[in-house]
C-alpha positions as CSV (number, residue, x, y, z in Angstrom):
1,X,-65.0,94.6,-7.8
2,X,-67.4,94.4,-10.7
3,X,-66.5,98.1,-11.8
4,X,-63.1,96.5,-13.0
5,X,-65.0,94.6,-15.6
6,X,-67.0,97.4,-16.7
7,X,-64.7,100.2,-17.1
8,X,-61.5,97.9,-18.4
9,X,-63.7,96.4,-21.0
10,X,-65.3,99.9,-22.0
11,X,-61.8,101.6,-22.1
12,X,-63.4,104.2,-20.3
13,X,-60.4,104.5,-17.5
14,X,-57.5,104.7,-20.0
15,X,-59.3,107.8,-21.3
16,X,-58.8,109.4,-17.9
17,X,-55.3,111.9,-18.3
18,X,-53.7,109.9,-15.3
19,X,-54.8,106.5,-14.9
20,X,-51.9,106.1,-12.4
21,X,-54.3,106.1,-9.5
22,X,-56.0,102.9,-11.1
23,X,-53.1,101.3,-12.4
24,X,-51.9,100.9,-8.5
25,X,-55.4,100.4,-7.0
26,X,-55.4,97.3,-9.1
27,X,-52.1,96.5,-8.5
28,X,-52.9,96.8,-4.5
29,X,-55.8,94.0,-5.8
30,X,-53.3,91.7,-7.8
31,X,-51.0,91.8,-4.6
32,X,-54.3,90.2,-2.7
33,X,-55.2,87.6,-5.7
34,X,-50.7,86.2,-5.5
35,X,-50.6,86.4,-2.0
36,X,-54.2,84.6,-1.7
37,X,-55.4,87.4,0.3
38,X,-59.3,87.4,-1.1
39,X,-62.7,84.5,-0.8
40,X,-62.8,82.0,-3.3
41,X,-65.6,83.9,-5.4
42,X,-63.0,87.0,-6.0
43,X,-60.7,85.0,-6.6
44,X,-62.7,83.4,-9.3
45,X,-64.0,86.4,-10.7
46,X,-60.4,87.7,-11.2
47,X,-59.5,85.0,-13.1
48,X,-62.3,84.7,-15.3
49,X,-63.3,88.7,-16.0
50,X,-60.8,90.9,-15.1
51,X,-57.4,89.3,-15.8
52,X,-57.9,89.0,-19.7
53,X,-59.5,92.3,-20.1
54,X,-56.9,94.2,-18.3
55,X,-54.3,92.6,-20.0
56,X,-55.7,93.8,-23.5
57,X,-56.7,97.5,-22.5
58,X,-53.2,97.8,-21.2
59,X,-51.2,96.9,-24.3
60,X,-53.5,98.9,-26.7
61,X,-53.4,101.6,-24.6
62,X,-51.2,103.7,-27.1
63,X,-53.0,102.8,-29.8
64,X,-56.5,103.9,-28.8
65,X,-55.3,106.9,-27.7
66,X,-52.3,108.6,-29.2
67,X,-51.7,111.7,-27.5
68,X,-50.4,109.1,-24.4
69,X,-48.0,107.4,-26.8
70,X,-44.9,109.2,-25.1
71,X,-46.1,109.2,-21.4
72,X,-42.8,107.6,-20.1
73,X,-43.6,107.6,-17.0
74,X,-47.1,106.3,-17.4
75,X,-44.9,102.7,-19.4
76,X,-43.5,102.5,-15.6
77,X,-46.7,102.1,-14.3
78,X,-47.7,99.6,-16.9
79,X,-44.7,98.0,-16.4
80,X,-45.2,97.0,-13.2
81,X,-48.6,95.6,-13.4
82,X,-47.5,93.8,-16.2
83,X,-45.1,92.0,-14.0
84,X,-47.8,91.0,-11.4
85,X,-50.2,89.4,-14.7
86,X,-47.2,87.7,-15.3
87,X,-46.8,86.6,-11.4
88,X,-50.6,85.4,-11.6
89,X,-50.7,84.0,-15.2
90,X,-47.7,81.4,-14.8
91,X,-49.1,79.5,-12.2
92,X,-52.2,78.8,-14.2
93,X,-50.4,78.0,-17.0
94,X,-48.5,74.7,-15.4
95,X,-51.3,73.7,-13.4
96,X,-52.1,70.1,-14.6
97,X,-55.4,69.5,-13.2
98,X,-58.3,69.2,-15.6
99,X,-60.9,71.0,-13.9
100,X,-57.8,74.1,-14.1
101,X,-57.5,73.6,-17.9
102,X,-59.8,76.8,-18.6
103,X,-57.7,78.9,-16.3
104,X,-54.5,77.3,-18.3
105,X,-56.0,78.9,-21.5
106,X,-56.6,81.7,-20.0
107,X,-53.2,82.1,-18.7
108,X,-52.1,81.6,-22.1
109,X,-53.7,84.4,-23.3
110,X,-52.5,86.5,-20.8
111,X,-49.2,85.6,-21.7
112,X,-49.8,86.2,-25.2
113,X,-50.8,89.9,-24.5
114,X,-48.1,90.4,-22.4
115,X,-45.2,89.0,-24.5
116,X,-46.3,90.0,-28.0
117,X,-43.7,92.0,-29.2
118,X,-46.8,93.3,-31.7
119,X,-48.6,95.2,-29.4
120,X,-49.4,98.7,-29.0
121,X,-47.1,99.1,-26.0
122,X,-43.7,97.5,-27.2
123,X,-44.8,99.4,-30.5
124,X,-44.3,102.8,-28.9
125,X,-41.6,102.4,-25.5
126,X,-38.2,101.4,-24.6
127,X,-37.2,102.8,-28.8
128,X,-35.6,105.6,-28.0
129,X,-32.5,105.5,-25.3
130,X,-34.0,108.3,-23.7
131,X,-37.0,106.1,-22.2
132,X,-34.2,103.5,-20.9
133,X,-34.5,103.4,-17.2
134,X,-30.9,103.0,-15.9
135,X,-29.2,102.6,-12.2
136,X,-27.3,104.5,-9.8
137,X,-23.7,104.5,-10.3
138,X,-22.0,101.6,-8.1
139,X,-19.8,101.9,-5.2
140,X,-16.3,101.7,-7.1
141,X,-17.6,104.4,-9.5
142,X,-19.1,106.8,-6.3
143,X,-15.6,106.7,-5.1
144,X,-14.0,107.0,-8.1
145,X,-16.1,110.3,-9.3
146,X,-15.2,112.2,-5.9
147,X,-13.2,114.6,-7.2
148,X,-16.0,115.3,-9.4
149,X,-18.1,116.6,-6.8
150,X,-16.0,118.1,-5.1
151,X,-16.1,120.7,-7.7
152,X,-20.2,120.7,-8.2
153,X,-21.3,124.5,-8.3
154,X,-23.0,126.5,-10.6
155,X,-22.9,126.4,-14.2
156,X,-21.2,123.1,-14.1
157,X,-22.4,120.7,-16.8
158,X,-23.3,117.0,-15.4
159,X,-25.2,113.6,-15.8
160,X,-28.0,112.9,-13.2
161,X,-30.0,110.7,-12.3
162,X,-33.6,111.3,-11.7
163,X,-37.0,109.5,-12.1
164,X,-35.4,106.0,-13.0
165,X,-33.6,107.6,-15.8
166,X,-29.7,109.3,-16.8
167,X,-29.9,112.6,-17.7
168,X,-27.6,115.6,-18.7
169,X,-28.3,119.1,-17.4
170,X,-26.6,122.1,-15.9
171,X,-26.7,123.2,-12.1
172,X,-28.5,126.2,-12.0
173,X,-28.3,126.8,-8.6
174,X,-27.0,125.5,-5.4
175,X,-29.5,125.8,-1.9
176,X,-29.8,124.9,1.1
177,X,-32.4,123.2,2.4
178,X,-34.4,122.8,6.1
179,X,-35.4,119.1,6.4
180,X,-37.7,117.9,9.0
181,X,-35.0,117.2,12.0
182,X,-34.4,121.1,11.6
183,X,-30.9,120.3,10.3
184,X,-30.3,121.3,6.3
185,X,-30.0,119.6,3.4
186,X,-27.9,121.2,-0.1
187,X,-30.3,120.6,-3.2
188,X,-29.4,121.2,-6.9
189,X,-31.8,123.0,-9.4
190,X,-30.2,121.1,-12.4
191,X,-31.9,122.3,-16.0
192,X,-32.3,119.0,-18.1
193,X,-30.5,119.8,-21.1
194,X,-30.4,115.6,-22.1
195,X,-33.2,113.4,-21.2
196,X,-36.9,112.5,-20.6
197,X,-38.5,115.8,-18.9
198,X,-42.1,115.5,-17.2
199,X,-43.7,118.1,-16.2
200,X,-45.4,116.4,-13.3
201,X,-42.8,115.4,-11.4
202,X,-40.7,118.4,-12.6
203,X,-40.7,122.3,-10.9
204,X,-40.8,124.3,-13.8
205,X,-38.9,127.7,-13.6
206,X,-41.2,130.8,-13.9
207,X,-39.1,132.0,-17.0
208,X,-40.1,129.7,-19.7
209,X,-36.8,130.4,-21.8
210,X,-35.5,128.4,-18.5
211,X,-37.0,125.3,-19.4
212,X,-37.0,122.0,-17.2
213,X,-35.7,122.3,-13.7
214,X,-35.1,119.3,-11.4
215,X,-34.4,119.9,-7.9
216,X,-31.9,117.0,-6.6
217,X,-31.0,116.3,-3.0
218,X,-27.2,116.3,-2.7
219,X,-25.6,114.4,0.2
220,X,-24.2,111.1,1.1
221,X,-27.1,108.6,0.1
222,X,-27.3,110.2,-3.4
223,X,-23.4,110.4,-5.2
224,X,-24.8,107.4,-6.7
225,X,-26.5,109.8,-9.3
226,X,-23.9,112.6,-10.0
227,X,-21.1,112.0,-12.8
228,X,-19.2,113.9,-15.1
229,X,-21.3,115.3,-18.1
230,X,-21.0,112.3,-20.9
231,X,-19.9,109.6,-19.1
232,X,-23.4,107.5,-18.5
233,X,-25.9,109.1,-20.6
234,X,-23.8,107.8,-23.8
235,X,-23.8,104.1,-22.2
236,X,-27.7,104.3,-22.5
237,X,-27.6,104.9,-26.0
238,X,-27.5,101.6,-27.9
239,X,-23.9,100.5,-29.4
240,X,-23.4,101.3,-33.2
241,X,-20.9,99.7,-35.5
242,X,-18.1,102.2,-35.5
243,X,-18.5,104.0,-39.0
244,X,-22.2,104.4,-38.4
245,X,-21.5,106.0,-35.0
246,X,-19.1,108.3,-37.1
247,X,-21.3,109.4,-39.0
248,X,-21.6,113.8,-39.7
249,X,-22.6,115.9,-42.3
250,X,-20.8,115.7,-45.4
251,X,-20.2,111.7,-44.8
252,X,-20.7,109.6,-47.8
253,X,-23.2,106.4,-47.6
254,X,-25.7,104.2,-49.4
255,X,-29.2,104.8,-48.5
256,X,-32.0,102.6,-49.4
257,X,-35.2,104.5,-50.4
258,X,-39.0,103.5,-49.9
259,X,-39.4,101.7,-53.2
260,X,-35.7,99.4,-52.1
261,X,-33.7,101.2,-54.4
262,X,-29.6,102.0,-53.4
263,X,-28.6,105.6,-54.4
264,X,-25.2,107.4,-52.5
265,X,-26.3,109.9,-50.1
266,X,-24.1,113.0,-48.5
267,X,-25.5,113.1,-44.6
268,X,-26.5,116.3,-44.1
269,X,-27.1,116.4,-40.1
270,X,-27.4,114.4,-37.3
271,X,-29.8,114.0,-34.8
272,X,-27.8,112.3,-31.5
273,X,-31.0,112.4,-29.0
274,X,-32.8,110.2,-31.5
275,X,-29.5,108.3,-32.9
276,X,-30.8,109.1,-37.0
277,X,-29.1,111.1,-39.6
278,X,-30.6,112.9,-42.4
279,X,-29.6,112.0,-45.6
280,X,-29.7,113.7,-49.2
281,X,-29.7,111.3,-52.3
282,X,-27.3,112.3,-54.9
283,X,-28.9,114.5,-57.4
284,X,-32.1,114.3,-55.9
285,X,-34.0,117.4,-54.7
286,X,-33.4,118.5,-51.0
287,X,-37.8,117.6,-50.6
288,X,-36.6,114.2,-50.8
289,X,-34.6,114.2,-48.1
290,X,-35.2,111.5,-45.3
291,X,-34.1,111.2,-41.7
292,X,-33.0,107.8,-41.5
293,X,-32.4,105.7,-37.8
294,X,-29.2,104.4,-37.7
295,X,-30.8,101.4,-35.4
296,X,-33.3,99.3,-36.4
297,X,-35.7,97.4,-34.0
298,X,-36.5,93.5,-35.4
299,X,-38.2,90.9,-33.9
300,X,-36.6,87.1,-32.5
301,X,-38.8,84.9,-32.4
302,X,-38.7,82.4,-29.4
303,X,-40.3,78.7,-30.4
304,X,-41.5,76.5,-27.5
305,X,-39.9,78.3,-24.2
306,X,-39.0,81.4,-22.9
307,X,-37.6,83.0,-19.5
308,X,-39.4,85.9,-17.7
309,X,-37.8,87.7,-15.0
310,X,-41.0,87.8,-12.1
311,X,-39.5,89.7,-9.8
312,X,-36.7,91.6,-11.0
313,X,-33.4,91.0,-10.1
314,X,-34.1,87.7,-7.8
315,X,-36.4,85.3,-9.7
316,X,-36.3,83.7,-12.8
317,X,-39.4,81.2,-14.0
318,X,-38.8,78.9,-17.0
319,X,-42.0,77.7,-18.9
320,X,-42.1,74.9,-21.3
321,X,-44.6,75.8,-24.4
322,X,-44.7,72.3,-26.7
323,X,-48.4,71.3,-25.3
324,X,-49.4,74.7,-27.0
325,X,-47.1,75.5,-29.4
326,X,-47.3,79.7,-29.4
327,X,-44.5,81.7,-30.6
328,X,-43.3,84.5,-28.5
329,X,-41.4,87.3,-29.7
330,X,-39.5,90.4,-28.1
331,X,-37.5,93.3,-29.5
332,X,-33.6,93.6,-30.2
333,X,-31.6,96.5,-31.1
334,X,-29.3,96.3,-34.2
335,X,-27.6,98.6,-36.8
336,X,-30.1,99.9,-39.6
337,X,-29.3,98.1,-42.6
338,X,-30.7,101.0,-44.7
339,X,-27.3,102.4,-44.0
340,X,-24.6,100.7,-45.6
341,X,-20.7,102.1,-46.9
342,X,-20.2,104.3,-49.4
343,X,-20.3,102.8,-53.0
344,X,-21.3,98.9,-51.3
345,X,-25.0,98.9,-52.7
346,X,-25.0,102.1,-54.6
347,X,-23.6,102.8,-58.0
348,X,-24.8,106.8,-58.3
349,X,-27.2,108.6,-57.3
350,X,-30.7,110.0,-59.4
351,X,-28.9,109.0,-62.6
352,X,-27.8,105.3,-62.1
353,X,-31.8,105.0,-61.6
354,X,-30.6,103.4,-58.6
355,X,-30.2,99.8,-57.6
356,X,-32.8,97.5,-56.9
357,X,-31.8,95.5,-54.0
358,X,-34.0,94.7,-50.9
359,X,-32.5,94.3,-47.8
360,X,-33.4,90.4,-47.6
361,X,-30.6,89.8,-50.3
362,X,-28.5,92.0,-48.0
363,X,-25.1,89.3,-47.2
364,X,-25.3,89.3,-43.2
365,X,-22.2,90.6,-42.8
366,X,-21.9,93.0,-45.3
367,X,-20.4,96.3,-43.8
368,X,-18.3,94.8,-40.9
369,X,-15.6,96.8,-40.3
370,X,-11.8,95.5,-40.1
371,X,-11.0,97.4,-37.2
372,X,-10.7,95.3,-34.2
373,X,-14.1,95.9,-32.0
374,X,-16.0,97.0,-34.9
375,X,-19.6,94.7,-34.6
376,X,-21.3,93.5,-38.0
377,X,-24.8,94.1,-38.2
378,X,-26.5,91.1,-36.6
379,X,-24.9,91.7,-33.8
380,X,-27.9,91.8,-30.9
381,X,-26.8,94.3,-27.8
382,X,-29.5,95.3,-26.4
383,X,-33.1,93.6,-25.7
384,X,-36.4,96.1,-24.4
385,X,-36.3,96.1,-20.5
């Protein structure tokens, strides 16, 4: 067990290309440490050099090395081994006992790593709704979608799901399968047109103009991942007020620049995968224009308490922070306030010299819409995993 506290402190693991085998050989020794499966000595040991270490390595992952900051399915991985810190660390935090009060610190720091909305890994996964993981479709929708399938054959455009996450491809082709009972099986070679594509867990086509091709089994157990084309890979992206939603080339806006200045802007495209528009200043030269999110991510800070979900979907733990008084944070969606209506901000473009306003002087509720539905910008809808 001592190679844990060499390699996690030296970072030399996380340089590996897959650390997937490690993330779950650990995970198989966190498993031990909750279910106190281990001696006293390694349970000791985890607590006092391999628990803070791992914690730290993990969240900076993406930082120390940045050709693994879109590895989505490596931030599954993390995930869950996050989730078993945070099984380990809340029981040292509420124990009372003084000879414990080292390990309480320690599970404060843990915690701390964890939670910070700061870190490396919140920093980089879970921005763009592509990275969402999502669910199967529910019973009521299964029956309500068979019609649908009944009409699944080639060329037909549909959502998926595959690897935890929605996607939107096109059914290439439609096989049979021998399974291992000798009977057969129908699969679908659907080509990801929409969506998170890895090329480890994907079978690549041998014509390269093909792209990504999943193959899906198709039969009873899985209707739960087949839907008409549109219907559940827009519910992952995150809800926009209605004009910013509307938004397509030749729409009119204010646009805040780098230096806070307001100037109209004509948008002149849009980028749906990644929910951001590109926007040309008035009067300004086209090297100045700037692809702009049209949702912003912003910290809420959470004094004193907050809830984690251990195990997910079945238990919730409460923890009371007042002995130690640390902040936590986590991330919300919201509209981009760098967007705002036409002529609201703005007076011109390049010859008003723009107008200096930044976006703390912005009135919260500045561009809500009349129309019934509509959301105002501090509206929060959507909070990382």
């Amino acid at each position: 067990m001592g190679t844990y506290k060499l390699n996690w402190r030296s970072c030399d693991v996380l340089a590996q290309e897959d650390i997937k085998p490690t993330i779950r050989e650990l995970g198989a020794i966190f498993a031990r440490y909750i279910n106190k499966d281990m001696t006293n000595e390694e349970l000791s040991y985890i607590r006092q050099s391999v628990l803070h270490n791992v914690s730290i390595v993990l969240m900076k992952r993406e930082y120390t090395f940045k050709r693994f900051q879109y590895d989505y399915e490596m931030a599954d991985e993390v995930e869950q081994l996050v989730r078993q810190l945070i099984q380990i660390a809340i029981p040292m935090i509420v124990n009372e006992e003084e000879e414990k009060e080292k390990d309480s610190e320690i599970g404060m720091q843990i915690l701390y790593f964890l939670l910070n909305a700061r870190s490396n890994f919140y920093q980089q996964y879970g921005h763009d709704w592509r990275q969402q993981r999502g669910t199967p479709l529910s019973e009521e929708k299964v029956k309500e979608y068979e019609e649908f399938r009944k009409g699944i054959r080639e060329n037909v455009e549909l959502d998926y799901f595959h690897e935890n996450r929605w996607k939107k491809g096109t059914v290439r082709q439609v096989r049979q399968v021998q399974n291992a009972t000798n009977g057969t099986v129908t699969m679908l070679d659907i080509g990801c047109d929409v969506g998170p594509s890895r090329s480890t867990l994907s079978d690549k086509s041998d014509n390269k103009d093909n792209g990504i091709v999943n193959p899906c089994t198709f039969d009873t157990e899985h209707y739960g991942s087949y839907a008409p084309a549109g219907t559940q890979v827009k519910q992952l992206r995150p809800l926009l007020s209605k004009w910013r939603a509307e938004l397509s080339p030749k729409s009119q806006c204010d646009c805040m620049d780098c230096t806070d200045k307001w100037y109209t802007c004509t948008v002149v495209s849009v980028d749906e995968l990644t929910n951001s528009v590109k926007v040309n200043y008035d009067e300004w030269s086209s090297k100045h224009d700037e692809w702009i999110p049209r949702l912003r991510l912003t910290c809420e800070q959470v004094f004193f308490c907050f809830i984690v979900h251990v195990q997910e979907g079945t238990t919730t733990c409460k923890l009371n922070f007042q002995k130690k008084k640390k902040n936590i944070y986590i991330y919300v969606y919201i509209d981009s306030r760098r967007i705002q209506k036409h002529k609201s901000q703005a007076k011109g473009g390049k010859d008003t010299g723009g107008v200096f306003r930044p976006l703390s002087q912005l009135v919260s509720k500045m561009d809500e819409d009349e129309d019934e539905g509509d959301p105002s910008d501090d509206t929060l809808f959507a909070v990382y995993r």
